[in-house]
N, C-alpha and C positions, 0 to 999 in steps of 0.2 A: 308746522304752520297752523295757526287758529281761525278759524272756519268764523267767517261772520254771516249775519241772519241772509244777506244778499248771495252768497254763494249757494249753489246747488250741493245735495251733501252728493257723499264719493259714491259711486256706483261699479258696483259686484255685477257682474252681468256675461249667466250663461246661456248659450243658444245650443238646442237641440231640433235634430231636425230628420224629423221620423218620416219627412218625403222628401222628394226631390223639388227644391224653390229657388233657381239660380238668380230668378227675381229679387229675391231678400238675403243678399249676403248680408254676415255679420256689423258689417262695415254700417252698412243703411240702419238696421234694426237697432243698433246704439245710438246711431243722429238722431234719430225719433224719442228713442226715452230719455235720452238726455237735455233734447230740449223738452218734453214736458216737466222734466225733472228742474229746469230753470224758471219756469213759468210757475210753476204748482206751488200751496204750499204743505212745507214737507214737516210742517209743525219743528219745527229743530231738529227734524231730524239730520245724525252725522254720517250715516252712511246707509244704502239702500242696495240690499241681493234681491238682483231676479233672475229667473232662470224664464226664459220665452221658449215653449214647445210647438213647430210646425208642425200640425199632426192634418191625415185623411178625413174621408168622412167617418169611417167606421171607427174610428178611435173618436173622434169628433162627438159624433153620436155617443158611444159607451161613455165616454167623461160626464156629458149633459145629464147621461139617464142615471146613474151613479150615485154626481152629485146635488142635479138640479130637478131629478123624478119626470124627466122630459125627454121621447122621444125621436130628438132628432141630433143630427148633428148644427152646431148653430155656430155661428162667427167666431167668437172669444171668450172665454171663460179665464176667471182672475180669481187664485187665490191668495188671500191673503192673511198674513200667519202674525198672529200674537207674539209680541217679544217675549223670549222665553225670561227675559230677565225684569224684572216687572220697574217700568221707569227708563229703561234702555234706548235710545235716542240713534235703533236701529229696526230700519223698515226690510220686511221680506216679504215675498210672493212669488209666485207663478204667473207665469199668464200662457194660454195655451190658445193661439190659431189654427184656425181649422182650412187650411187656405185653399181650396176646392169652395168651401160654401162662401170665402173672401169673392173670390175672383167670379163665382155665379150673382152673387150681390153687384159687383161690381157692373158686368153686363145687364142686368135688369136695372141698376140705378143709372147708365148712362155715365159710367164715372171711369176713368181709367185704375187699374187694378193697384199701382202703386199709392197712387192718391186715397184706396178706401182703404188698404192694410195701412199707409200711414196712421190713419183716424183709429184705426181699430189694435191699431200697439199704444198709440197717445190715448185710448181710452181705459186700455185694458191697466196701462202705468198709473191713473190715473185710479182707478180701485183698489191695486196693491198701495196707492199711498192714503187712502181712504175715503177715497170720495165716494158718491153715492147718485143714484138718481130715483132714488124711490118714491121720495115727495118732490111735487111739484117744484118749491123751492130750489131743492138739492141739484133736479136735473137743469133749471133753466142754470143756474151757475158751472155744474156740469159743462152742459154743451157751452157755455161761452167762450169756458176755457181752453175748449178743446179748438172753438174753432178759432181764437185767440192763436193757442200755437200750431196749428196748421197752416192759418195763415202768415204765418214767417217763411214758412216755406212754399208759399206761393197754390196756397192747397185751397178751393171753395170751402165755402160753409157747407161742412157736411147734411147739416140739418135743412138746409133750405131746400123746398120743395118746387 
């Protein structure tokens, strides 16, 4: 079958889960990137591996400090990997939740805990396929699309204050 520009491409998609999260079975964790993965765009791309890491604080923390020279453990960290084959119209990444600092975010923002790890797997998908929010520009498109497909699923705007 030939994938046209309307299709979402195919998705590779491992979960690891370095705690106990009976909140996030696999089941949920796929709804989520796969609808970003219908909304977003994936530049042509034809197929998309991720592997999503539920990790503690202290793995949390060591990944931040590691890769991002920052000590703490913080939400979600996404990486994302260079086709090794240059022109290759296949996206990979990581994305690693920290779900301890999810669900304390989640009590201080007043938000239910599935509701903020939704946003923060659709955000984290949303850097493995290369989005950005470091210019102004980047984020306000960013966040629309985020809360674009959020709200398909009946999710607030995460952003509203």
């Amino acid at each position: 079958m030939t994938k046209t520009a309307s299709q979402p491409p195919d998705l590779s998609l491992s979960i690891q889960y370095a705690v106990d999260t009976p909140q996030l079975p696999r089941w949920r964790l796929r709804r989520w990137v796969q609808g970003a993965l219908v909304q977003a765009d994936t530049n042509g791309a034809m197929q998309v591996s991720l592997t999503i890491r539920l990790v503690d604080k202290a793995e949390g923390r060591a990944l931040n400090q590691a890769y991002r020279h920052k000590d703490y453990a913080t939400n979600v960290l996404t990486f994302h990997y260079d086709p090794v084959m240059p022109g290759s119209n296949h996206i990979m990444g990581d994305i690693v939740i920290c779900t301890p600092v999810v669900e304390d975010q989640a009590k201080e923002q007043g938000k239910t805990y599935l509701h903020h790890a939704a946003h923060l797997v659709v955000h984290g998908t949303l850097h493995a396929l290369g989005y950005d929010h470091q210019e102004n520009i980047q984020a306000q498109a960013m966040e629309a699309l985020e809360t674009a497909i959020l709200a398909r699923w009946g999710i607030a705007d995460p952003y509203e204050t």
